[in-house]
C-alpha positions as CSV (number, residue, x, y, z in Angstrom):
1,X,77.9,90.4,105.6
2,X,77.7,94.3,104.0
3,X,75.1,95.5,102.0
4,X,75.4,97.4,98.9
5,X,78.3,100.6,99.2
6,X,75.7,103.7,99.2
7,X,78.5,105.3,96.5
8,X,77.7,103.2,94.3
9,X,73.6,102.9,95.2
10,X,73.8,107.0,94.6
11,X,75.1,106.7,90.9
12,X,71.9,107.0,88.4
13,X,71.9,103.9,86.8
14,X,68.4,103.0,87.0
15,X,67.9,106.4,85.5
16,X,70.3,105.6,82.7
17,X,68.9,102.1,81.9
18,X,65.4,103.1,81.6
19,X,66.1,105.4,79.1
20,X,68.4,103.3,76.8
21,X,66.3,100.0,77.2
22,X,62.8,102.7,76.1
23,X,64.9,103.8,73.2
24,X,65.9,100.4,72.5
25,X,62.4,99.1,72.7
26,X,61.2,101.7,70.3
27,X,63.9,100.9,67.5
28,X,61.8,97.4,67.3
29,X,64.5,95.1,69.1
30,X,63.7,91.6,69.9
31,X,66.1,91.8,73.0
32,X,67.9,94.3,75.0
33,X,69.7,94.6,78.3
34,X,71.7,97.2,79.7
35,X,74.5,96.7,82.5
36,X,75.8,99.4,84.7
37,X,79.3,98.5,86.2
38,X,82.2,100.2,88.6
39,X,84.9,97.9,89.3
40,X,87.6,99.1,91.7
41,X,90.6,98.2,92.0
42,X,93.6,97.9,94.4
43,X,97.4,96.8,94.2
44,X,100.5,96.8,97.0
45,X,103.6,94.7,96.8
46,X,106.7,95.2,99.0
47,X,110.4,93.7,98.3
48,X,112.6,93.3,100.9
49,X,110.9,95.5,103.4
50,X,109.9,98.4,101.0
51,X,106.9,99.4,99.2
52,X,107.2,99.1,95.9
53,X,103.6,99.9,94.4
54,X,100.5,101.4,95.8
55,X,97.7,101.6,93.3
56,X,94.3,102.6,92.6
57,X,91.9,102.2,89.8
58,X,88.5,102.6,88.8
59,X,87.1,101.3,85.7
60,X,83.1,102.9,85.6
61,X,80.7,102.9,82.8
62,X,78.0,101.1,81.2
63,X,77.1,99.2,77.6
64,X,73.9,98.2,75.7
65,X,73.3,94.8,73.6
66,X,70.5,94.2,71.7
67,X,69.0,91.4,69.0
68,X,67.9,93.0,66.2
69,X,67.0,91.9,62.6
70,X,68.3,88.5,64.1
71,X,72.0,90.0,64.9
72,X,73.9,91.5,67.9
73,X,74.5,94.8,68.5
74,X,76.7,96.3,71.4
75,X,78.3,99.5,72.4
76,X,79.2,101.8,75.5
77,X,79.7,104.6,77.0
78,X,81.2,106.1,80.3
79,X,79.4,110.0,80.3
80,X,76.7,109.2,82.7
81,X,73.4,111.0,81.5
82,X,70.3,109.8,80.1
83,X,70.9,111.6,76.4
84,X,74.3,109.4,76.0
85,X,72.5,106.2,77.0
86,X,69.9,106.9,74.2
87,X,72.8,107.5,71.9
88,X,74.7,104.3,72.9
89,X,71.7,102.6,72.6
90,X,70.8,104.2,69.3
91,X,74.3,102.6,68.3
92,X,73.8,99.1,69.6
93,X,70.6,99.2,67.1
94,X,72.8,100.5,64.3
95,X,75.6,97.9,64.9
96,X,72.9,94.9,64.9
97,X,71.7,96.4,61.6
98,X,75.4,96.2,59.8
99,X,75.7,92.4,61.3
100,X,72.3,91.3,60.4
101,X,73.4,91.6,56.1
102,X,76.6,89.1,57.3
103,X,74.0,86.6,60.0
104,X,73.4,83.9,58.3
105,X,71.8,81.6,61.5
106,X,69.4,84.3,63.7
107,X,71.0,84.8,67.0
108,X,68.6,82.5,69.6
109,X,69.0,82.6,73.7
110,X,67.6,80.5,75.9
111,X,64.7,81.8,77.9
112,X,64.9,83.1,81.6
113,X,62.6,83.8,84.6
114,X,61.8,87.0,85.5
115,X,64.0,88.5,88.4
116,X,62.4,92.2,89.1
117,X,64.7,94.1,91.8
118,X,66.9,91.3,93.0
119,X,69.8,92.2,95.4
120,X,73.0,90.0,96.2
121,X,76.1,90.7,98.2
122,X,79.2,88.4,98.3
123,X,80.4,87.0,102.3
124,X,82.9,89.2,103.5
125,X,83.1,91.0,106.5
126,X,85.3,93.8,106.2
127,X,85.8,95.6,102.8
128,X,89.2,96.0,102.0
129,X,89.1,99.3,99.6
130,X,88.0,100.5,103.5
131,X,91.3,99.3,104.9
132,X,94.0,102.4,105.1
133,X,97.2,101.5,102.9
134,X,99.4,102.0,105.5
135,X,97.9,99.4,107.1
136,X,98.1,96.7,104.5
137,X,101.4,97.9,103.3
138,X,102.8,97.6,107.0
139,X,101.4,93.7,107.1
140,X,103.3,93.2,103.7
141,X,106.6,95.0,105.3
142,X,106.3,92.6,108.0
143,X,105.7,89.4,106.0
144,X,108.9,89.9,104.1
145,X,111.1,90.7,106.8
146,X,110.1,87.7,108.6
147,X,110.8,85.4,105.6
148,X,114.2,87.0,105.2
149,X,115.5,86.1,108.6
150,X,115.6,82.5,107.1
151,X,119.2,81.6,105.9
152,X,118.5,80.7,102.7
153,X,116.4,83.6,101.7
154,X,118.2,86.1,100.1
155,X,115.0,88.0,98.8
156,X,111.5,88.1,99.6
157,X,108.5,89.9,98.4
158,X,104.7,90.0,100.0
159,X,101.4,91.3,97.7
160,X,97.8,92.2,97.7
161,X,95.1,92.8,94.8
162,X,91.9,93.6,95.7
163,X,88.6,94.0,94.0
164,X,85.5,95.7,94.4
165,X,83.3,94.5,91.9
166,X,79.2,96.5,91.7
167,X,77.2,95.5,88.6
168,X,73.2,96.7,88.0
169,X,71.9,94.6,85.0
170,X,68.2,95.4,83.4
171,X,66.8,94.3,80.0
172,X,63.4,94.5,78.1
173,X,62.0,91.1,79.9
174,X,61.2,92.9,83.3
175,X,65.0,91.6,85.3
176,X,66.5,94.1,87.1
177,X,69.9,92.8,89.4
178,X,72.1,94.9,91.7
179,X,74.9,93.4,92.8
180,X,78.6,93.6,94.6
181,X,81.5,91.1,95.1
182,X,84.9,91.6,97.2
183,X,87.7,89.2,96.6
184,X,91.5,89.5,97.4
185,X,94.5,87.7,96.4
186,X,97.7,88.1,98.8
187,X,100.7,85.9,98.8
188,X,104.2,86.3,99.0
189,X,107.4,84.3,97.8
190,X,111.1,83.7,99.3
191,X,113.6,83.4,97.1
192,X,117.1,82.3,97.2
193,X,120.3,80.2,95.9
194,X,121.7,77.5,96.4
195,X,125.4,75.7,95.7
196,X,124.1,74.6,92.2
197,X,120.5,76.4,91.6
198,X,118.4,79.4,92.1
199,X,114.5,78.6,93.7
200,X,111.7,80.4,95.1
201,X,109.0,79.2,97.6
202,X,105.9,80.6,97.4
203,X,102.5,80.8,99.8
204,X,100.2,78.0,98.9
205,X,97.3,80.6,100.6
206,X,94.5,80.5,97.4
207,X,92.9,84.0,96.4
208,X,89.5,84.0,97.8
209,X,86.2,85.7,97.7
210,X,86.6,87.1,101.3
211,X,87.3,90.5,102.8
212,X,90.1,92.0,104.9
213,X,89.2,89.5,107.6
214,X,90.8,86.9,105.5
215,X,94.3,88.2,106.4
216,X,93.9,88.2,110.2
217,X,96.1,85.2,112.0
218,X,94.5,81.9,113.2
219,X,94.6,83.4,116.9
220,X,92.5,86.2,115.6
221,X,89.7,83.8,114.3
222,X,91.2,83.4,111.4
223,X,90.4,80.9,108.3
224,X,94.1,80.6,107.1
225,X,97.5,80.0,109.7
226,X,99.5,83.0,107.8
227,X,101.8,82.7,110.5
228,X,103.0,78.7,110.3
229,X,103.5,79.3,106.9
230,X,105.5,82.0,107.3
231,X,107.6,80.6,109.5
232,X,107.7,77.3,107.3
233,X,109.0,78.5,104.1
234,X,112.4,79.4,104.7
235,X,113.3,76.1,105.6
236,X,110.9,74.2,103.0
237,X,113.1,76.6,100.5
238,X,116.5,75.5,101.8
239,X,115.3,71.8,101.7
240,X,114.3,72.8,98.2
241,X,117.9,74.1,97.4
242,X,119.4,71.0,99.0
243,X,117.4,68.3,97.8
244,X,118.3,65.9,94.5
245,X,116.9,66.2,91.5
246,X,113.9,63.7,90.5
247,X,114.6,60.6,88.7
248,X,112.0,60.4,85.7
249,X,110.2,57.6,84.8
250,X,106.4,56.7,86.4
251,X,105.0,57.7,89.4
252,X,101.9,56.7,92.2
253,X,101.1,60.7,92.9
254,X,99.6,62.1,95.5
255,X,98.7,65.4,95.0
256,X,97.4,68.3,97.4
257,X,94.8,70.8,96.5
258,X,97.4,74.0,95.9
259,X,98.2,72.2,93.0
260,X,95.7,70.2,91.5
261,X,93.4,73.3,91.3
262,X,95.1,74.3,88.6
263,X,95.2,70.9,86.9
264,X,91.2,71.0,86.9
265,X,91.4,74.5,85.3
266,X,93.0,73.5,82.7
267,X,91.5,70.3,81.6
268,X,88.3,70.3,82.8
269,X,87.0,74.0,83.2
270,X,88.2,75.2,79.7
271,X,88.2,71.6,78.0
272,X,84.0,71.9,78.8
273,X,83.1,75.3,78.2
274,X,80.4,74.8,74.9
275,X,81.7,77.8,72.8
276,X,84.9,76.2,72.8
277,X,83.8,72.4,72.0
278,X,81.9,74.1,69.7
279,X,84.3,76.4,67.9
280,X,83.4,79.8,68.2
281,X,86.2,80.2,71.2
282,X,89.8,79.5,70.2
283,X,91.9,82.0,71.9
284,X,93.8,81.2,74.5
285,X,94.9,77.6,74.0
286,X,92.7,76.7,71.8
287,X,89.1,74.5,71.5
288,X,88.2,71.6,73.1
289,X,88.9,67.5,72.6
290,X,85.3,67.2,74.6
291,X,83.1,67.5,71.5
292,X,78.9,67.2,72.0
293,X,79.0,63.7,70.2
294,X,80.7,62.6,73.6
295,X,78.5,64.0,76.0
296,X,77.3,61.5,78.0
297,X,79.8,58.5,76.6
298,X,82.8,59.9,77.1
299,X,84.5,58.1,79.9
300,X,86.8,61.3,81.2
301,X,88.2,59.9,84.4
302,X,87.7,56.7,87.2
303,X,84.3,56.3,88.7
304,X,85.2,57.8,91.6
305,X,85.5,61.7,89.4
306,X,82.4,63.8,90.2
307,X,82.9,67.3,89.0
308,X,80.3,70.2,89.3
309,X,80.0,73.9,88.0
310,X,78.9,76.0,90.7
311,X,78.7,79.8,91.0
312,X,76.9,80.0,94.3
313,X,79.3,78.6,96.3
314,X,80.5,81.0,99.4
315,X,83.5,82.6,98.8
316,X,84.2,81.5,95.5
317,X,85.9,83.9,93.2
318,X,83.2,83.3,90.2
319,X,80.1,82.9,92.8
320,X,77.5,85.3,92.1
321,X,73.9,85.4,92.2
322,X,72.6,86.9,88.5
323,X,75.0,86.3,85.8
324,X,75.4,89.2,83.1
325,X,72.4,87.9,81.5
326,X,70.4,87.8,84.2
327,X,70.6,84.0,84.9
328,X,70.0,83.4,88.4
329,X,73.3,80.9,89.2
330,X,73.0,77.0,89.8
331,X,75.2,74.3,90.6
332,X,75.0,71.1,88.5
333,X,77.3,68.3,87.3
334,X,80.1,68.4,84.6
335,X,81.5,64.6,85.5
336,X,78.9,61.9,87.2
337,X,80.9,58.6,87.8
338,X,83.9,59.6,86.0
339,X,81.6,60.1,83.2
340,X,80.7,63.3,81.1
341,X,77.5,64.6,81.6
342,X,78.0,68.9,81.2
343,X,78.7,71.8,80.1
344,X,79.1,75.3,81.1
345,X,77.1,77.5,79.1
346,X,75.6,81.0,78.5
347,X,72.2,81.9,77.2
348,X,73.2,81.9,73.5
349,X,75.3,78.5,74.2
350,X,72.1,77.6,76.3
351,X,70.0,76.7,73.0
352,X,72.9,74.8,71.5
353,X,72.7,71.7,72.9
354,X,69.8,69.1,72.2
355,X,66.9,68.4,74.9
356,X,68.7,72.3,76.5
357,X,67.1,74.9,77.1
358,X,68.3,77.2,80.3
359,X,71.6,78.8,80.8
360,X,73.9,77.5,83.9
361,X,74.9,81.3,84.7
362,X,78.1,81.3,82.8
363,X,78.3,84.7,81.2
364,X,80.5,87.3,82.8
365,X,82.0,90.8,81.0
366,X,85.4,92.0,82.9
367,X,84.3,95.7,81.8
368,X,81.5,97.6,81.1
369,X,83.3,98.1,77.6
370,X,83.2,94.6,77.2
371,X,80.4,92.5,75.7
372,X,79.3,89.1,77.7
373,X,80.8,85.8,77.1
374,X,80.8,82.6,78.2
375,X,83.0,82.4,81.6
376,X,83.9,80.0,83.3
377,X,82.0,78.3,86.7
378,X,83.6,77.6,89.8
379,X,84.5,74.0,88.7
380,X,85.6,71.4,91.5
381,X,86.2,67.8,92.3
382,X,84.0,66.4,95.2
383,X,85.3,65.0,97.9
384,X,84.1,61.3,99.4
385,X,81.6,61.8,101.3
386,X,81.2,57.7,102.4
387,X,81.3,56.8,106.1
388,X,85.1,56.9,106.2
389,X,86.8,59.0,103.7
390,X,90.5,58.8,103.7
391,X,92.7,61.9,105.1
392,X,96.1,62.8,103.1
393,X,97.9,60.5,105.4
394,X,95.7,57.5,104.5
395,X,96.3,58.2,101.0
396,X,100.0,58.7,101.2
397,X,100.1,55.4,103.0
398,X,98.6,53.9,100.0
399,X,102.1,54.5,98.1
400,X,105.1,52.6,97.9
401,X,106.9,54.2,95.6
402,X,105.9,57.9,94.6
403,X,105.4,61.4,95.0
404,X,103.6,64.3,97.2
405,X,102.7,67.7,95.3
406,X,102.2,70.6,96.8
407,X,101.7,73.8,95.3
408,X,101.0,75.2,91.7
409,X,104.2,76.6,89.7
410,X,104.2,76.4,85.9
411,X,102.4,74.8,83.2
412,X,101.5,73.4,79.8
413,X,98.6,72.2,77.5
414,X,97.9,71.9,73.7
415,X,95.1,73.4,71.9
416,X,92.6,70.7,72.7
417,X,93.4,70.5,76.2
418,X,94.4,67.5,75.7
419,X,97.8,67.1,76.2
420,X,99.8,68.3,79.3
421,X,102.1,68.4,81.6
422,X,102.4,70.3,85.1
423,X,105.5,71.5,87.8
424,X,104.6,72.5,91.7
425,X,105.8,74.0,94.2
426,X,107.1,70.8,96.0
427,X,107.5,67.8,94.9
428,X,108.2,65.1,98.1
429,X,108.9,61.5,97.7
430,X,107.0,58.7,99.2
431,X,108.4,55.4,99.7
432,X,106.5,52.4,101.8
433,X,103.8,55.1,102.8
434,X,106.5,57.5,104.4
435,X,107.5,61.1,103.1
436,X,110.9,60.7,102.2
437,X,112.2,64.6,101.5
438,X,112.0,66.8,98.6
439,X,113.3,66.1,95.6
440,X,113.8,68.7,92.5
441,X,113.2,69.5,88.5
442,X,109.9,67.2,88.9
443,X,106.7,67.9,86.4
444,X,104.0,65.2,85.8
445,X,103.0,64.7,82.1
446,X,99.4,62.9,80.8
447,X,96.5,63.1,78.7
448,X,93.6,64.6,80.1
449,X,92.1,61.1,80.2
450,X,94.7,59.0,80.9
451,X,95.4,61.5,84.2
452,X,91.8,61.5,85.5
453,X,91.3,57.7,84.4
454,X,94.0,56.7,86.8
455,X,92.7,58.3,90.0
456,X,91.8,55.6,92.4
457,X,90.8,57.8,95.6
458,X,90.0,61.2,96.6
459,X,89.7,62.5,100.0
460,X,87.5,63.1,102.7
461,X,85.8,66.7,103.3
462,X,88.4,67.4,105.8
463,X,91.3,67.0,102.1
464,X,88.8,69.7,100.4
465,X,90.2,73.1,99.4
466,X,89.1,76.1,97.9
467,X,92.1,77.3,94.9
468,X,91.8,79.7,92.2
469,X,92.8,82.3,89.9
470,X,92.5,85.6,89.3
471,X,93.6,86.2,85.9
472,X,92.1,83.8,83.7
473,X,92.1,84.7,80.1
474,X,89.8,84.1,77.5
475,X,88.8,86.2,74.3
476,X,89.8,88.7,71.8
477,X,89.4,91.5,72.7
478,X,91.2,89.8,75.8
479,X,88.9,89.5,79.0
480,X,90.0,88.3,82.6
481,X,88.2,86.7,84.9
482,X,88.7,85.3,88.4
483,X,87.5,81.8,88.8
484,X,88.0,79.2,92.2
485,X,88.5,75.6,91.6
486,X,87.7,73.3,94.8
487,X,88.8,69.7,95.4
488,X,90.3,67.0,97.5
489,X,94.0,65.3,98.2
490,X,93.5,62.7,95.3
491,X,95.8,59.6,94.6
492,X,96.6,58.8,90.9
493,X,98.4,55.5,90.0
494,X,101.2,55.6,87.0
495,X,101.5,58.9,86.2
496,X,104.9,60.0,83.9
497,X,107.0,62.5,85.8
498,X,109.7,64.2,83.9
499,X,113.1,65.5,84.9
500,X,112.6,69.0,83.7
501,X,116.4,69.8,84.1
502,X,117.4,66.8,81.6
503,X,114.3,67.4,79.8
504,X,115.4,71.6,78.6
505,X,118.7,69.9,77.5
506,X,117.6,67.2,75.2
C-alpha cells in the first residue's frame, strides 16, 4: 500500500483551514468545517489500434460550510492563501445569514466523535497517474487488435479512466482527516454485424478501487484473466449475432454478478437513501417507494436477501475511511431476512429518523466547488455463507426452463424505483439444468418487490463479485460519484422477460 503523494502533503491546506475555520469561529457559527480537495484525473481510449484521446485534468480547490442563525452557508474558492480562505469563509457566514430569514426548521446534525489527525490510504499498489501514457496506451493498442482478429468483429475499442482522489477535511469540533483514494475503470467492447443485426460485446471486468496492478494478466499475479476474456469475446459476439431472438413470456433466472450489480443500484441503493424517501432528493429518477413508515415491516425480498452499506470494504469504489463530514465509515444492514431494516444517511439525514442518532458515512462532494450530500454506500447482497453454499452450476442445475445473464447493458426505472425492467450483455438459455446457447432481444421486467421476493438462492462466497459504477448521478447542481455494488450468482423464480425487438414495435 502507498502513503500519502508528498505533492499533495506540500500544498498548505492546514494553513488555509485554520484560518477560515478562526474566522468562522469568530463570526459566532454553531458549525463549521472546511475541506481541501485535488482530484486528478486521467482518460485513454483507442479504436481500432489508434489512440484516440489522451487526457489530463486537475480539479484543486477548497470550500467552507457553516450553521449559522440555524441555516447553511457554503462557498469556495481555488486561490490558495490564507486572506482568500477568510474571505470565502466570511461568505459562507453571509450566505447562512440570507438562508436563515427563509429556514423555517433549524438545520440539526447528528453528533460525531472526535477524529484529530487521522490518516487513510486506499489498497493499491501502483499509482497509475505514475504509469507513462505510452505505456497504457500501448496495452489498449494491443487489446483492440487482438479482439479484431475475431471474424465477426468489424470494430473494437479498449479504455481507461483513472482517478486520483486527496481530500484534507477540518471543522470547529477538533477532526482533522487527510486522505487519498486511486480507482480505475478499463474495459473495452467488440463490435460487429451480423446477416440481420448489429451487436457489441463488452468486458464484464468491473471498475475497481485498485491501482495499475489491476491490469497485469493472471500469469503476472493478477486478480482478473484479461487475457481469456479477450480471447472469449469474439466468438461469444458471433454466437450473439447468430443466436434467435428470446421468446417472451416468464422465466426461472439465473443471473451473474456483472449484471445484477446494477439491478441492486438501482432498486436498492437509490430506493434507500433517506433524503430521497424523504423528499428533499428528486433528481435523477426520482424519490423513493421505501418510505420511513415501512422501515422495519416492509417485506422487500425472500428471507434469504441480506443487504449491507459498507464503505470500508477493500477496494470498493465508495470505501473510505472519514466521510466529508468527518464520519469515520461503518458497515451495517439495509435488508435482514429479506426484511427492511436501513438506511443510508448523512449527518443532517442522521437526526431524521426516530431512536437515530449517528451518521453511517454517507456524505461525499465530487468537487471542492461542490457542497456535501448524501452518497451513496457500497451496497451488496451477501452471499451464503452455510456449510455448503451452492456454486453457479448448482444453481443453474436448479432450472428447467430459463435463463443465464451475464453482463450489464441498458436499463429502466420509474420515479419510485419501483418499477423496472433490465437488458445484459448475454442472455443464455437453460433447459433441464444445461446451458442451451444464447438467445437475443431479452430484458427482464418486475417490481422492485416482486423481483427480490422471488429469489430462492444465492451463492456461495466463491459466486461473490465486486461490480460498480463510476458515474453515478445525483443532484442539481449535478454530482458524480463512483460507487461498487457486491453480490452472488442468485436464482429468481418467475420473472417476465420481454422481447425487446417486438416490444419497440408495439
Amino acid at each position: 500500500m502507498s502513503g500519502l503523494d508528498p505533492t499533495f502533503v506540500d500544498l498548505p491546506f492546514r494553513r488555509l483551514g485554520d484560518a477560515a475555520l478562526s474566522r468562522a469561529r469568530a463570526l459566532g457559527v454553531s458549525h463549521a468545517d472546511f475541506r481541501f480537495e485535488r482530484v486528478r484525473y486521467q482518460s485513454l481510449s483507442v479504436r481500432d489500434g489508434v489512440l484516440q484521446n489522451a487526457s489530463d485534468t486537475e480539479d484543486l480547490g477548497f470550500s467552507v460550510r457553516v450553521i449559522h442563525r440555524g441555516a447553511w452557508g457554503f462557498a469556495s474558492g481555488v486561490l490558495l492563501t490564507p486572506e482568500e480562505a477568510v474571505r470565502v469563509a466570511e461568505t459562507a457566514v453571509a450566505v447562512a445569514e440570507v438562508a436563515a430569514t427563509m429556514t423555517s426548521t433549524p438545520v440539526q446534525i447528528a453528533d460525531e466523535p472526535i477524529y484529530p489527525d487521522a490518516t487513510w490510504v486506499s489498497s493499491y499498489e501502483i499509482n497509475p497517474l505514475e504509469v507513462s501514457v505510452s505505456e497504457k496506451s500501448a496495452l489498449l493498442v494491443d487489446w483492440t487488435e487482438r479482439l479484431r482478429r475475431g471474424t465477426a468483429v468489424d470494430h473494437a475499442r479498449a479504455y481507461c479512466e483513472q482517478v486520483q482522489e486527496n481530500k484534507y477535511y477540518a471543522d470547529l469540533a477538533g477532526t482533522s482527516t487527510t486522505q487519498q483514494r486511486v480507482r480505475l475503470m478499463p474495459g473495452f467492447e467488440a463490435m460487429g454485424a451480423g446477416a440481420d443485426t448489429f451487436d457489441s460485446m463488452t468486458s464484464i471486468a468491473p471498475p475497481a478501487g485498485r491501482g495499475w496492478e489491476y491490469l497485469r494478466s493472471v500469469a503476472e499475479g493478477g486478480v482478473y484473466d484479461w487475457d481469456a476474456e479477450l480471447a472469449e469475446v469474439p466468438d461469444l459476439l458471433d454466437e450473439k449475432l447468430k443466436a434467435p431472438s428470446v421468446q417472451g413470456g416468464t422465466y426461472d433466472l439465473v443471473i451473474h454478478p456483472s449484471n445484477l450489480w446494477l439491478t441492486i443500484h438501482e432498486s436498492i441503493g437509490h430506493a434507500t437513501e433517506l433524503d430521497r424517501a424523504l423528499g428533499y432528493e428528486a433528481n435523477y429518477a426520482g424519490t423513493s417507494f421505501a418510505t420511513p413508515d415501512l422501515l422495519g415491516s416492509l417485506q422487500y425480498g425472500s428471507d434469504v436477501m441480506h443487504v449491507t452499506g459498507d464503505r470500508t470494504v477493500e477496494h470498493g469504489l465508495a470505501s473510505v475511511g472519514y466521510d466529508d463530514e468527518g464520519v469515520a465509515t461503518q458497515s451495517w444492514d439495509i435488508v435482514r431476512d429479506g426484511r427492511f431494516v436501513g438506511y443510508q444517511l448523512d449527518r443532517p439525514m442522521g437526526v431524521m429518523l426516530p431512536g437515530v442518532d449517528r451518521s453511517n458515512g454517507c456524505a461525499y462532494a465530487d468537487s471542492p466547488g461542490h457542497i456535501p450530500i448524501q452518497r451513496m454506500a457500497n451496497v451488496s447482497l451477501q452471499p451464503d455463507r452455510g456449510p455448503a453454499p451452492a456454486s453457479t452450476d448448482d444453481l443453474i442445475g436448479k432450472v428447467e426452463d430459463g435463463l443465464y445473464v451475464v453482463g450489464d447493458k441498458s436499463w429502466s426505472i420509474d420515479m419510485q424505483r419501483f418499477n423496472f425492467q433490465f437488458t445484459g450483455q448475454r442472455f443464455y438459455r437453460i433447459k433441464d439444468g444445461e446451458l442451451a446457447g444464447q438467445v437475443r432481444d431479452a430484458a427482464y421486467q418486475a417490481t422492485t418487490t416482486d423481483f427480490w421476493r422471488s429469489m430462492e438462492a444465492v451463492g456461495g462466497p466463491d459466486t461473490w463479485e465486486l461490480g460498480g459504477a463510476f458515474n453515478c448521478g445525483k443532484a442539481q447542481p449535478g454530482q458524480v460519484a463512483a460507487v461498487s455494488h457486491g453480490c452472488p450468482t442468485s436464482l429468481f423464480r418467475q420473472v417476465r422477460i420481454l422481447n425487446t425487438l417486438e416490444e419497440g414495435s408495439a
